[in-house]
C-alpha positions in Angstrom: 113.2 211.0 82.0 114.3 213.0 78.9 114.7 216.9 79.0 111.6 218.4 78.2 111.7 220.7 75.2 112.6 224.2 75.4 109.7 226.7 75.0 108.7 228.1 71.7 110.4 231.7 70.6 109.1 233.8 71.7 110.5 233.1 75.2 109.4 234.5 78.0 111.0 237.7 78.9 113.5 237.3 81.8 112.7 239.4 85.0 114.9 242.1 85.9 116.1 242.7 89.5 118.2 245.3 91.4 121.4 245.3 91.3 123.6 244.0 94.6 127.0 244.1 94.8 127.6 240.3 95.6 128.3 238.5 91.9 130.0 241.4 90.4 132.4 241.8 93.1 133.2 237.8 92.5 133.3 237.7 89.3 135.5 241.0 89.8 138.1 238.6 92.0 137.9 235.7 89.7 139.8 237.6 87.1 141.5 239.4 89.2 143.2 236.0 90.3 143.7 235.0 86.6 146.8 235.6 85.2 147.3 238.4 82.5 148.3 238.0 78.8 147.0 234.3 78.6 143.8 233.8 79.6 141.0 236.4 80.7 137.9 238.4 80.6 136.7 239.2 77.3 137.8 242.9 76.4 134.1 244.2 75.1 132.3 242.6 77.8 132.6 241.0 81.4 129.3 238.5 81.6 128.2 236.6 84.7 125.5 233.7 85.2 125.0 232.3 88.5 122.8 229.5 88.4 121.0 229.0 91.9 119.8 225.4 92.9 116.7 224.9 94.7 118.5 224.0 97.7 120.5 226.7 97.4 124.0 225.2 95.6 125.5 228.3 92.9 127.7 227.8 89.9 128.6 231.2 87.9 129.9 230.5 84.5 131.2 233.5 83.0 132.5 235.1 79.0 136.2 234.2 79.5 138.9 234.0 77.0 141.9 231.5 76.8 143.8 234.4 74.7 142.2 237.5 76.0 143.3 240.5 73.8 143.6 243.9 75.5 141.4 245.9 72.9 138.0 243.3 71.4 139.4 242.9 68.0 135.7 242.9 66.5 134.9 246.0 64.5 130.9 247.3 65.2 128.8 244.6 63.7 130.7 242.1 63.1 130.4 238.8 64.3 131.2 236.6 66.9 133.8 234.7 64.8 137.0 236.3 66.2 135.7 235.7 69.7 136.5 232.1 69.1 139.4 231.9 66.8 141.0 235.1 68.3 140.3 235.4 72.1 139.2 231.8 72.2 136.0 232.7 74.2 135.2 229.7 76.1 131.3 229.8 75.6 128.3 232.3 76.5 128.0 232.7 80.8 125.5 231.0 80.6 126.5 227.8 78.5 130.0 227.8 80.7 127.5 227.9 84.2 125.6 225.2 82.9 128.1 223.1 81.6 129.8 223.7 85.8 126.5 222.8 86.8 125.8 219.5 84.9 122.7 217.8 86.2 122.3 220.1 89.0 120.8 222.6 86.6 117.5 221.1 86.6 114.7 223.5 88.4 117.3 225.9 88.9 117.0 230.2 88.5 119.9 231.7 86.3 120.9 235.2 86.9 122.8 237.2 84.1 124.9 240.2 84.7 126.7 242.5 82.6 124.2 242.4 79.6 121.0 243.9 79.0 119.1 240.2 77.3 119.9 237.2 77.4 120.4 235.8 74.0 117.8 233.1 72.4 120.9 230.3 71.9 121.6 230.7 75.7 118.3 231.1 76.8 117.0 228.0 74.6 120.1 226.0 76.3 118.8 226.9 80.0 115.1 225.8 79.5 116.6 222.8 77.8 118.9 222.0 80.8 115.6 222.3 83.1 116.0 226.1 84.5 112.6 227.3 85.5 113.5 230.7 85.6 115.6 233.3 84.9 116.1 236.9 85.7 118.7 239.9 84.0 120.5 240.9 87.2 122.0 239.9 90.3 121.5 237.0 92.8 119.8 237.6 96.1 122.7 237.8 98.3 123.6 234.7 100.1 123.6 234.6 103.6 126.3 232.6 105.5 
């Protein structure tokens, strides 16, 4: 079956949710546990998406860099162009979680942290992918 089209802009505003500490503090390790001066968390801005399958599987994507730089070498306003050829940002969260995600996207719920919106590109990209919903904070907590 083809992937349906993504909704017409304006999208749906995503839901917003109260913050737990369970994403942040993992995405807090996962860079913790990659090594500095190479590759890293993007200096402006640390941005999570965990994409939650219906039967319960995550992926979290987030904005990291191959050459993080200590200081965001953007000045206010400019573009996103030195976050690829600079820092070598890998992709939006949300595009890197769906790309870790694959087919298992479909009727999934994206949560985004670290940013107020979620931008129309990425938000375009998850409805294409088949997420049916998604929400500008963190995960429900997973219980083990």
């Amino acid at each position: 079956m083809p992937p349906s089209a993504p909704p017409s802009w304006p999208l749906k505003e995503p839901e917003m949710s109260e913050p737990t500490l369970d994403v942040l503090e993992i995405h807090r390790m996962s860079a913790a546990a990659i090594s500095p001066n190479t590759s890293g968390e993007c200096a402006k801005a640390h941005i999570a998406c965990t994409l939650i399958t219906p039967d319960g599987e995550r992926f979290i994507g987030t904005n990291w860099c191959k050459m993080a730089q200590p200081v965001c070498p953007r000045a206010p306003g400019e573009d996103y162009t030195k976050c690829r050829t600079i820092c070598q940002q890998v992709g939006h969260a949300e595009i890197v979680a769906l790309e870790e995600a694959g087919a298992k996207a479909r009727g999934a719920h994206a949560y985004v942290v670290g940013h107020s919106h979620v931008c129309r590109h990425c938000q375009e990209a998850l409805y294409a992918a088949g997420v049916v919903a998604i929400t500008v904070g963190l995960p429900p907590r997973r219980d083990f």
